[in-house]
C-alpha positions as CSV (number, residue, x, y, z in Angstrom):
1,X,0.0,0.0,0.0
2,X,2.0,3.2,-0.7
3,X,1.8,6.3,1.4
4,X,1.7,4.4,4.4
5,X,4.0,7.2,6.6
6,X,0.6,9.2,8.8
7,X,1.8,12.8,8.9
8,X,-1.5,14.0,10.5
9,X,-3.5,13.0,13.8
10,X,-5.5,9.5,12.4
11,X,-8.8,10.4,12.4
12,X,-11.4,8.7,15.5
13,X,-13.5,6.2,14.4
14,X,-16.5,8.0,13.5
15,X,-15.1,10.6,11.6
16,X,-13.7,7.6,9.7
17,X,-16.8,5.8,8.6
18,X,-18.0,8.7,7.9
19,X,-15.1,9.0,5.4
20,X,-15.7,6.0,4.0
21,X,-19.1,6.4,3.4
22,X,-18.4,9.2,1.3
23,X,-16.1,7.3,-1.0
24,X,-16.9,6.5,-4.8
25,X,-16.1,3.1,-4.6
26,X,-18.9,0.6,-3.2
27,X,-17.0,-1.2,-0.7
28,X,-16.4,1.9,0.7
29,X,-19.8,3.0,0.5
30,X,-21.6,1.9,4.5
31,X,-22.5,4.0,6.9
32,X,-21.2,3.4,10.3
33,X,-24.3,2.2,11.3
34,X,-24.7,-0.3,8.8
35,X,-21.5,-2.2,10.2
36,X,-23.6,-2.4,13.3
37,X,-27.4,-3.6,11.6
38,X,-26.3,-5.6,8.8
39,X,-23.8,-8.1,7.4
40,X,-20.8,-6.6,5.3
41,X,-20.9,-6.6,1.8
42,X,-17.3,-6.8,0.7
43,X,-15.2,-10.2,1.6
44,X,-13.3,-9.8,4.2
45,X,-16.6,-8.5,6.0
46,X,-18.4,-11.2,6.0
47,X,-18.7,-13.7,8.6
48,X,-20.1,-17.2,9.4
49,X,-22.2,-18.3,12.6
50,X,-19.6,-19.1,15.2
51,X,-20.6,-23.2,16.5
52,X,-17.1,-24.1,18.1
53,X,-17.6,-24.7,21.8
54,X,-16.2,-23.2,24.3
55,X,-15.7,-27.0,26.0
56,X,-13.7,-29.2,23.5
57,X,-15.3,-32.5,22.5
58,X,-13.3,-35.6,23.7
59,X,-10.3,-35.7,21.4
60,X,-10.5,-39.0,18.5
61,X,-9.5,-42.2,20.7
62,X,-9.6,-40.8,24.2
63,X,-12.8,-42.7,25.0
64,X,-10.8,-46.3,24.7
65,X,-8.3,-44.8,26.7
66,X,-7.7,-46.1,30.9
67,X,-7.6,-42.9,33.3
68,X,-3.4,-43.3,33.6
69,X,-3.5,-43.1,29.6
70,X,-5.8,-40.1,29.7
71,X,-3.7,-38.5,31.8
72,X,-0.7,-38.9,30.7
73,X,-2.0,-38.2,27.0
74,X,-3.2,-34.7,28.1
75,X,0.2,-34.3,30.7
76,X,-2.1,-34.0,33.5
77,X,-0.5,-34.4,37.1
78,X,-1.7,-34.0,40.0
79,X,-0.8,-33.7,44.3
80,X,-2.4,-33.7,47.7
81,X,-5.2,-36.5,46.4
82,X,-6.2,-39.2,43.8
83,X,-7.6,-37.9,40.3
84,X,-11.0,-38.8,39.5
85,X,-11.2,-39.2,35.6
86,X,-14.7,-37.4,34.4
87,X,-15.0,-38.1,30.9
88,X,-19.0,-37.2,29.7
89,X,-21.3,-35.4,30.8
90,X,-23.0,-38.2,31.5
91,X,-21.0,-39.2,34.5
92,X,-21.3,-35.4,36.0
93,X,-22.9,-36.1,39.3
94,X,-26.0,-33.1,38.9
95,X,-28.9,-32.1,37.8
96,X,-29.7,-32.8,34.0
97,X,-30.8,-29.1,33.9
98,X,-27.3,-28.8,34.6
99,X,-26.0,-31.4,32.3
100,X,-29.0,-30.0,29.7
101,X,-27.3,-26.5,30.3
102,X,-24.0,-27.5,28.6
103,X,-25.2,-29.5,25.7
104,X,-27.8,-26.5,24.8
105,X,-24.4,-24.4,25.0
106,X,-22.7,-27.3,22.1
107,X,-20.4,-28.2,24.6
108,X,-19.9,-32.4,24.1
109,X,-17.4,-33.7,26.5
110,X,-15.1,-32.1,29.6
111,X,-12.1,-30.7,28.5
112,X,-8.8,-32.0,30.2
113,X,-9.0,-29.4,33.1
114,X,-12.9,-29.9,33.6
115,X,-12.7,-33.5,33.7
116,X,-10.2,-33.5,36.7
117,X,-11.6,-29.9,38.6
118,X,-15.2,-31.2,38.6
119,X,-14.4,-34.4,40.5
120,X,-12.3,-32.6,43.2
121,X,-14.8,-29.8,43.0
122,X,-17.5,-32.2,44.3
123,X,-15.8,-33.1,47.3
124,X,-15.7,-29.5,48.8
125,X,-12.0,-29.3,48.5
126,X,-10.0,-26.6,47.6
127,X,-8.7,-26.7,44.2
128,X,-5.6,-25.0,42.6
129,X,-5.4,-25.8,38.7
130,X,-2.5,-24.8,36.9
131,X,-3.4,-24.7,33.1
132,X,-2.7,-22.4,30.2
133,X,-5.7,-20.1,29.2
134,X,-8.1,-21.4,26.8
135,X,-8.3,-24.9,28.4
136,X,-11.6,-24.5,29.5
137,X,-11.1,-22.9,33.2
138,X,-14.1,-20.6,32.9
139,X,-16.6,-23.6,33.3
140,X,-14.1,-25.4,35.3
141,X,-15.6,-23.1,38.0
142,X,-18.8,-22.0,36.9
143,X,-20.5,-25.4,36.6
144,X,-19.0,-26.8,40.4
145,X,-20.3,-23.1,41.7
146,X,-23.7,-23.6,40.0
147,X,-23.9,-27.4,40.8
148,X,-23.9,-26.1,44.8
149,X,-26.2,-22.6,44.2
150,X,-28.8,-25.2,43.0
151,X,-28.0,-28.2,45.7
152,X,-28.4,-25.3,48.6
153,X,-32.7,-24.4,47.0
154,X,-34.8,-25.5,49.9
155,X,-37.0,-28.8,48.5
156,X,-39.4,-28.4,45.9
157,X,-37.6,-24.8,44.4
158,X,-35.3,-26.4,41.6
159,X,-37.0,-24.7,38.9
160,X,-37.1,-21.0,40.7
161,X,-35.2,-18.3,41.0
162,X,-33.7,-18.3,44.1
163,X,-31.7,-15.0,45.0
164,X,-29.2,-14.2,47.1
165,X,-29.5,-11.6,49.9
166,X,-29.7,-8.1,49.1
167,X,-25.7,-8.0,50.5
168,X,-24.1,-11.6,49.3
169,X,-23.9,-14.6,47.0
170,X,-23.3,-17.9,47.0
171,X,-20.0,-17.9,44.5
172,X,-17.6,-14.9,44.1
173,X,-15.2,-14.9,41.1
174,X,-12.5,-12.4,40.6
175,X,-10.4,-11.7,37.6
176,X,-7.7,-9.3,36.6
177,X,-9.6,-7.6,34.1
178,X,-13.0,-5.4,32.9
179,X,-12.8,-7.9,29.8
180,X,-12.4,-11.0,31.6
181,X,-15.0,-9.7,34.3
182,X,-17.2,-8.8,31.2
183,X,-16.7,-12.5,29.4
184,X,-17.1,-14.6,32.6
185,X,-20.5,-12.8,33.6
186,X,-21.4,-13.9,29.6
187,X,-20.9,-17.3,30.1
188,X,-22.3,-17.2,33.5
189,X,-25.3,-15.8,32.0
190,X,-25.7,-18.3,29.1
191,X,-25.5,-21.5,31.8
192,X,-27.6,-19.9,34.5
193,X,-30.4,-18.5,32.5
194,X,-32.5,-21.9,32.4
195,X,-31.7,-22.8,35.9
196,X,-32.3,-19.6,37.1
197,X,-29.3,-18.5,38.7
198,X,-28.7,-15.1,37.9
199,X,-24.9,-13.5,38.2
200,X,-23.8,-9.6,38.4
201,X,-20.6,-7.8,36.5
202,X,-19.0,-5.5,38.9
203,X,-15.5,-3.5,37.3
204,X,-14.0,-0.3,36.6
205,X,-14.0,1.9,34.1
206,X,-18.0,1.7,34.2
207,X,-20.0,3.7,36.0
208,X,-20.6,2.6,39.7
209,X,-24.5,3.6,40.3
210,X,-26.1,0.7,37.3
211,X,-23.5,-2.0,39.2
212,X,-24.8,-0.6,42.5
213,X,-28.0,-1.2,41.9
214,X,-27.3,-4.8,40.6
215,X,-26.1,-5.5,43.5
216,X,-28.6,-4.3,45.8
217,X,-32.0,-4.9,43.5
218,X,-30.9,-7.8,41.6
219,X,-30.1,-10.2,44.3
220,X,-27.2,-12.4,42.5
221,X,-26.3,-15.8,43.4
222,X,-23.1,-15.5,41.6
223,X,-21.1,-11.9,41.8
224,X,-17.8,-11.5,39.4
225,X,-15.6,-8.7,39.9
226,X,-12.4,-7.1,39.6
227,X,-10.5,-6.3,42.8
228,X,-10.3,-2.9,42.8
229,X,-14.1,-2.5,41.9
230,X,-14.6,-5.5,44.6
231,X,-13.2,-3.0,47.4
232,X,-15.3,-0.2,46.7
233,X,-18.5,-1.8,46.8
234,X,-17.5,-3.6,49.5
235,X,-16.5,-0.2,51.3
236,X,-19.9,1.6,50.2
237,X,-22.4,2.4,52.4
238,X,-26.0,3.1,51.1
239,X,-28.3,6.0,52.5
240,X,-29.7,4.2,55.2
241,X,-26.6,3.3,56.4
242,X,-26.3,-0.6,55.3
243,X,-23.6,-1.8,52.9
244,X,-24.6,-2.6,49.2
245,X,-22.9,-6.2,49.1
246,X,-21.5,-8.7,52.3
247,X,-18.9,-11.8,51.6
248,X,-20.3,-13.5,55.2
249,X,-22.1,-15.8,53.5
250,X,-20.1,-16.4,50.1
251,X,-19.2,-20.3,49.9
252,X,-17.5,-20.7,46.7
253,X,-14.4,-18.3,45.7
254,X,-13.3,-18.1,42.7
255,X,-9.3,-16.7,41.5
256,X,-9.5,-17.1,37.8
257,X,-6.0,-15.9,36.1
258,X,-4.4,-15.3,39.6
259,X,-1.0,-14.9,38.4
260,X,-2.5,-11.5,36.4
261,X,-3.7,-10.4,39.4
262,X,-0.7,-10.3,41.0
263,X,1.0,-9.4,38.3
264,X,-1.0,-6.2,38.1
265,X,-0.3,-5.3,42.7
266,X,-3.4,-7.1,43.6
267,X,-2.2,-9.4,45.8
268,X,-3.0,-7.5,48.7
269,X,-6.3,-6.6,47.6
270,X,-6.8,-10.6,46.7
271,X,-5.9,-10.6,51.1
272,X,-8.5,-7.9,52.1
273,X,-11.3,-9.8,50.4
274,X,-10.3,-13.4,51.8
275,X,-10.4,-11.6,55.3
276,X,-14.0,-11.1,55.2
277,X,-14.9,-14.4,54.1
278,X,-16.1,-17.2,56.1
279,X,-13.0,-19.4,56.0
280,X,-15.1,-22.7,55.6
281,X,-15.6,-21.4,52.2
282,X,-14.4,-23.6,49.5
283,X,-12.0,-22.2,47.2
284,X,-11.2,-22.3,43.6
285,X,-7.8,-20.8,42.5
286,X,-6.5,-20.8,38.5
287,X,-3.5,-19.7,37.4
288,X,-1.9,-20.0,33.8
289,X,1.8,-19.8,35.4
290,X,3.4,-20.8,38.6
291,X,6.1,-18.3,39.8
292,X,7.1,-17.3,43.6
293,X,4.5,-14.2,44.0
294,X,1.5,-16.5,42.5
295,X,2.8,-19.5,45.5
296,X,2.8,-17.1,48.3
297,X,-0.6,-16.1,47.4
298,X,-2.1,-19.9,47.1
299,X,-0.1,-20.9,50.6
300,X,-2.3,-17.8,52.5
301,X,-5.2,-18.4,50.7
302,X,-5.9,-22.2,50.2
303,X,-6.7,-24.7,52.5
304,X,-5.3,-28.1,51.8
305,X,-6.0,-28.1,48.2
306,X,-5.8,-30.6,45.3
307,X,-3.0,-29.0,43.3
308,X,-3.8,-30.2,39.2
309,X,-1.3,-29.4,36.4
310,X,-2.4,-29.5,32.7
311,X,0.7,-29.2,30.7
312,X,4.7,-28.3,31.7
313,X,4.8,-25.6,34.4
314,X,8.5,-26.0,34.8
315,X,8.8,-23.5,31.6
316,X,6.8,-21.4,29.3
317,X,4.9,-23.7,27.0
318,X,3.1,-22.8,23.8
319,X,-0.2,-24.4,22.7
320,X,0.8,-27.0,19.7
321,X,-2.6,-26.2,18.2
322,X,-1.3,-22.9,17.1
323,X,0.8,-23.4,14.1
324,X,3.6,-20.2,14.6
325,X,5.0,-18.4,11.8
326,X,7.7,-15.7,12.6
327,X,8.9,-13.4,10.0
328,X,12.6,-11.6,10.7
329,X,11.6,-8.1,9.1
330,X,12.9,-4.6,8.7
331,X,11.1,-2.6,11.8
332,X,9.5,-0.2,8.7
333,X,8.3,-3.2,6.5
334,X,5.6,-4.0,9.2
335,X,2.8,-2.9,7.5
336,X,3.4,-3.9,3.9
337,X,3.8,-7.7,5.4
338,X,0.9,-7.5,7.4
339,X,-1.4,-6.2,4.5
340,X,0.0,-9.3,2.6
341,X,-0.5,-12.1,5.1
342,X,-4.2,-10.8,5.8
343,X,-5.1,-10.7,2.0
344,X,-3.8,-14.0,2.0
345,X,-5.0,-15.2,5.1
346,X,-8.4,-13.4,6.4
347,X,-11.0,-14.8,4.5
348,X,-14.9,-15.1,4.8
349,X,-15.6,-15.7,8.1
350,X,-12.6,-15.7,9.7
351,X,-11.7,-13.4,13.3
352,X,-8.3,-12.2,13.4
353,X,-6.8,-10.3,16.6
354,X,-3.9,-8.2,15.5
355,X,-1.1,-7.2,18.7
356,X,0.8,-3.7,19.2
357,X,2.3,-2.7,21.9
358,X,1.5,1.0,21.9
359,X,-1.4,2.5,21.4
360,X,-1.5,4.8,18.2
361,X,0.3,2.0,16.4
362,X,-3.0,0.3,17.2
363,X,-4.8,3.4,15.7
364,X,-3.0,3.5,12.7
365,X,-3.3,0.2,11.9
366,X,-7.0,0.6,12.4
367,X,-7.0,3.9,9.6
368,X,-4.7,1.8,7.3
369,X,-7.0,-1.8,7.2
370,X,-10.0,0.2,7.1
371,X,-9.0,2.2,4.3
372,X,-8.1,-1.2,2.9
373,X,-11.5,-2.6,2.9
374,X,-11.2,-4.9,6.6
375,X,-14.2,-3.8,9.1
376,X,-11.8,-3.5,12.2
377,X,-11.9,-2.2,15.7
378,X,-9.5,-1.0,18.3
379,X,-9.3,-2.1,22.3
380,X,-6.6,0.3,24.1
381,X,-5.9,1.7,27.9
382,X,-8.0,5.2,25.8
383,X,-10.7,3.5,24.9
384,X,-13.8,4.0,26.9
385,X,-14.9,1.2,28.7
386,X,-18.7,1.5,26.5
387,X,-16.6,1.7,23.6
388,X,-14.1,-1.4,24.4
389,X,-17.2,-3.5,25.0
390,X,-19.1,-2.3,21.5
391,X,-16.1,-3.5,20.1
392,X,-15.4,-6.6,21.4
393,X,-19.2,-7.1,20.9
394,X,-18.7,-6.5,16.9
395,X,-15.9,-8.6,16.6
396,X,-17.8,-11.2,18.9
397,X,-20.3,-11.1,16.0
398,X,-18.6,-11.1,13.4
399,X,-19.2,-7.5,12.5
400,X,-16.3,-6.5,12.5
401,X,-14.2,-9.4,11.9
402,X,-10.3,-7.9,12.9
403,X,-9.8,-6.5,16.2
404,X,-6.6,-4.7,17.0
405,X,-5.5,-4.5,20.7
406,X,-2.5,-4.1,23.4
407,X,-2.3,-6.4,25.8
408,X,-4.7,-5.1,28.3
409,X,-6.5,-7.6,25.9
410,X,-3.9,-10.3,25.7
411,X,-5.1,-12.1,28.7
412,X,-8.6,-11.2,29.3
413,X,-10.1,-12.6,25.8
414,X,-12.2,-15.6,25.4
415,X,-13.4,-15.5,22.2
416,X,-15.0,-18.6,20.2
417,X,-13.4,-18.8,16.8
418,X,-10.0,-17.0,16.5
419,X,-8.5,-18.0,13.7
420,X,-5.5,-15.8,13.1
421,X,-3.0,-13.6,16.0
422,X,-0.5,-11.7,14.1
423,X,1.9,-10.0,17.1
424,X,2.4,-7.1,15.0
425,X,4.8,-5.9,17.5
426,X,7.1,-8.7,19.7
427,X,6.0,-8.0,23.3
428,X,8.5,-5.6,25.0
429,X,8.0,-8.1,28.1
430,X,9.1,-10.1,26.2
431,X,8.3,-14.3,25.8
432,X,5.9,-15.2,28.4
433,X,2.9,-12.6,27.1
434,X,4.4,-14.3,23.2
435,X,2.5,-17.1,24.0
436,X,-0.5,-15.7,26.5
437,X,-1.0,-13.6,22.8
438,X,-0.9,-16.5,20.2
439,X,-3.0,-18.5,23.2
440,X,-6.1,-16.5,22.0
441,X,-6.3,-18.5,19.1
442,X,-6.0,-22.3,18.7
443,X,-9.1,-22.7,21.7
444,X,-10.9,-25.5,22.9
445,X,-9.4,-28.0,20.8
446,X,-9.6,-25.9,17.4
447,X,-6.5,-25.0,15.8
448,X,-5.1,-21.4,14.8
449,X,-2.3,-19.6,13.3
450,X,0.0,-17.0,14.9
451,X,2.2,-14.6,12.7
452,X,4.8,-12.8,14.3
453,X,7.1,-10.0,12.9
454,X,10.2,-9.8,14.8
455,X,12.6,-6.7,14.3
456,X,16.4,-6.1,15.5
457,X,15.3,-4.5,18.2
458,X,13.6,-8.0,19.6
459,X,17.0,-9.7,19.8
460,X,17.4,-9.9,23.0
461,X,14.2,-12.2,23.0
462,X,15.4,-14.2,20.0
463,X,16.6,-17.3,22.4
464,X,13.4,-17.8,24.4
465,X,11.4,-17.6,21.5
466,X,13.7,-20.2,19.5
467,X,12.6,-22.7,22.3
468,X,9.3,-21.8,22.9
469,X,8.8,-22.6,19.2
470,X,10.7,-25.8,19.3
471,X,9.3,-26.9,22.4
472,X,5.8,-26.7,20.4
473,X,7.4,-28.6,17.5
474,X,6.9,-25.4,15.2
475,X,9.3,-25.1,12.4
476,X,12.3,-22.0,13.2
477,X,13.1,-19.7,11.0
478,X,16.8,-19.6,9.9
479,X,16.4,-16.0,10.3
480,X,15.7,-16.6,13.6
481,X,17.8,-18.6,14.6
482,X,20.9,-16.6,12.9
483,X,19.6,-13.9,15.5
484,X,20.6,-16.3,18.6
485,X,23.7,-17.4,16.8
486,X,24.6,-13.8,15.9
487,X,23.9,-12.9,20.1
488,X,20.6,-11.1,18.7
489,X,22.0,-8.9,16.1
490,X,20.5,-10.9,12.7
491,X,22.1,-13.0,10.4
492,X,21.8,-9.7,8.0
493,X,24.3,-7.3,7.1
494,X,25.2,-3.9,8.4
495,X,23.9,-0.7,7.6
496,X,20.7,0.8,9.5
497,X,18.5,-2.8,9.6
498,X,14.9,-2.0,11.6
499,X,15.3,1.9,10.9
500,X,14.6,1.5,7.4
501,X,12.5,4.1,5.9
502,X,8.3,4.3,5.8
503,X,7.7,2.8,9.2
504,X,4.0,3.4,8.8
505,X,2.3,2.6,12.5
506,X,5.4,2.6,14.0
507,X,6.4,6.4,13.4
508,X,4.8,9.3,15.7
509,X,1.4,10.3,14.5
510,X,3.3,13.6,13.0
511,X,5.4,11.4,11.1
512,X,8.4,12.0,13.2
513,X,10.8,9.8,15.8
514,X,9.0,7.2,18.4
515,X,8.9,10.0,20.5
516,X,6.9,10.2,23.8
517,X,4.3,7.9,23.9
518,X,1.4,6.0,27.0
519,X,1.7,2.2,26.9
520,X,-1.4,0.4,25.8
């Protein structure tokens, strides 16, 4: 695409389609509002309804396998108690509206995690499950939490609502995120609507007064919430002088991505919260990695728990369902490759998340596909949080099918039918958020693709990603690999390699040097 160097402020999104809706030709000819009503008319809008589930059905052969073969296929290990193998759905000790619940939702079989968290689950034991995102952790929690909201109805109320208090619920999740918050409340939604267990969103960057009133009308059996957000209502008093939400009665808590959260200087807040719970409370605690901070928050929080690995935790371990590709590129070449690899690559009805790590790159990128013809939105730490979730809720849908982000996204997406992460920039923290990125793709048993454009600059990464890949059986570039011979300096020859020329998206918005700029 020539002309790519932005010499003037991008444009906001409106102001955009409104652009293109002015344009002669006719794929350039919809309102902004017609992305929203009705189904694109060029091709790389268009989508297909999304059916893959969100729990993987039971891989090809698993069902002849014995439980020591099952887990030794999936690398499933386990301490502190025996592992009970739960394979259907079928064998799921609860209600068939519960059981009914998860085939309505196309889920066929447990994944790995669920069919080892449910069984210890069951026994009122607390749980810590060590697995990487997209394994399924979401209803590793929510169905055990659900199975007990509907075994504590008094006789004869199965098929009522039955609410919490005004001040508690049953099951308390936390997560690191709004987005996470956001997509766990979703799913909580879908499986609790026909048993009647109703659950409440509470996070920041929203308004507090509609989450207040959740709370205190709406009666929730099942509350998810980010910490910070967690602490205020906790802390707020209502007119007549009671508090809007209580933990004294909570039975189930929920820590779902608990190394993010201490990642991000929750771990006191994680503390606080425990404090004012009953401590005959059962406890659920998830975590993707497995470092020091992440232990010392399990050892003050659990009691005598079933610890359950899924995968290696000794290192940083990439899904093989992703199929990586890593191109060794010229820092000002970005753009032209990744306008290649989506013409090649994003076609009908597929969802593509595209990774920068600063925020008007993402914004740039979002002028330069648009302009291109791709229906694309943009998630970033300036985005409101009304328009992060229209967003996500477009691509969701299909609507707009390519969703740009940083990683306040990287972790906190759960989004059926990813097909393609391109990590347009390498992550300046280098390896371990290289494969929570390419992790939103290749889901549930489905397989992806991952393209990643790695400059000069990245060098210093270039060993840890050579492993990664390897360790995933994925094919290494030889430019890649020159990198970690050459110490991180390239295979290539001298001159000014990754400061060539153009740099579209990776210039300032004047056209200038990198300059000052906000991380994502």
């Amino acid at each position: 695409m020539p002309g790519l160097v932005v010499s003037a402020p991008v444009v906001d999104a409106e102001k955009r389609k409104a652009k293109l809706e002015k344009k002669g030709t006719k794929d350039k000819k919809r309102k902004a509002e017609d992305v929203e009503q009705e189904q694109p008319k060029t091709k790389t809008l268009k989508t297909k309804k999304d059916s893959t589930p969100a729990s993987s059905p039971e891989p090809q052969g698993d069902a002849a396998l014995t439980d020591a073969e099952y887990l030794a296929k999936h690398e499933i290990s386990s301490s502190g108690g025996q592992l009970k193998v739960l394979r259907s759905f079928a064998a799921l000790d609860a209600p068939e509206s519960v059981k009914n619940a998860l085939t309505a939702q196309g889920f066929t079989a447990p994944s790995p995690i669920q069919s080892v968290a449910w069984p210890v689950a069951a026994t009122g034991r607390d749980l810590l499950g060590i697995a990487k995102t997209g394994s399924g952790k979401t209803c590793g929690y929510l169905v055990p939490a659900m199975i007990r909201i509907l075994a504590n109805r008094p006789a004869g109320a199965a098929k009522q609502p039955q609410r919490g208090t005004h001040k508690g619920c049953q099951a308390l999740v936390m997560a690191p995120t709004r987005e996470l918050a956001v997509q766990i409340h979703e799913q909580a939604t879908k499986l609790g609507r026909s048993l009647g267990i109703r659950s409440v969103a509470v996070y920041g960057g929203a308004p507090k007064g509609p989450q207040i009133r959740d709370l205190h009308q709406g009666r929730p059996e099942i509350i998810i919430a980010t910490p910070g957000r967690l602490q205020d209502m906790l802390n707020f008093v209502c007119q007549d002088g009671s508090g809007v939400m209580s933990l004294e009665g909570t039975q189930v808590l929920v820590l779902d991505e608990a190394d993010r959260m201490c990642d991000m200087g929750f771990e006191n807040d994680i503390k606080n919260v425990v404090s004012l719970m009953n401590p005959e409370r059962q406890t659920l605690f998830f975590t993707a990695t497995w470092p020091k901070n992440v232990q010392r928050v399990a050892a003050s929080i659990l009691n005598n728990p079933v610890r359950v690995n899924v995968g290696r935790q000794d290192q940083l371990v990439a899904n093989k369902d992703v199929k990586q590709h890593v191109a060794v590129i010229h820092h000002g070449d970005k753009y032209d490759k990744l306008a290649a690899l989506m013409k090649e690559h994003h076609t009908e009805g597929k969802r593509t998340i595209i990774f920068c790590n600063k925020k008007y790159v993402c914004d740039n990128v979002e002028a330069g596909l648009w302009e291109a013809g791709y229906a694309c939105g943009t998630i970033h730490g300036d985005k409101s949080q009304q328009d992060r979730e229209w967003q996500l809720g477009q691509f969701k849908s299909g609507k707009m099918p390519v969703l740009i982000a940083t990683d306040v996204a990287a972790r906190g997406l759960d989004i059926k039918g990813v097909d393609t992460v391109f990590n347009y920039d390498f992550p300046s923290s280098g390896a371990e958020d290289y494969v929570h990125r390419i992790g939103r793709t290749g889901r549930a048993g489905a397989t992806g693709a991952s393209h990643t454009f790695f400059t000069k600059e990245d060098g210093k990464y270039a060993g840890e990603l050579v492993k990664i890949m390897r360790d995933a059986g994925q094919e290494v570039p030889e430019a890649l690999q020159a990198m970690v011979r050459g110490g991180g300096s390239g295979g290539r020859g001298g001159g000014n390699w990754g400061n060539k020329g153009g740099g579209w998206g990776n210039k300032g918005r004047s056209g200038g040097g990198g300059g000052g700029w906000n991380k994502g």
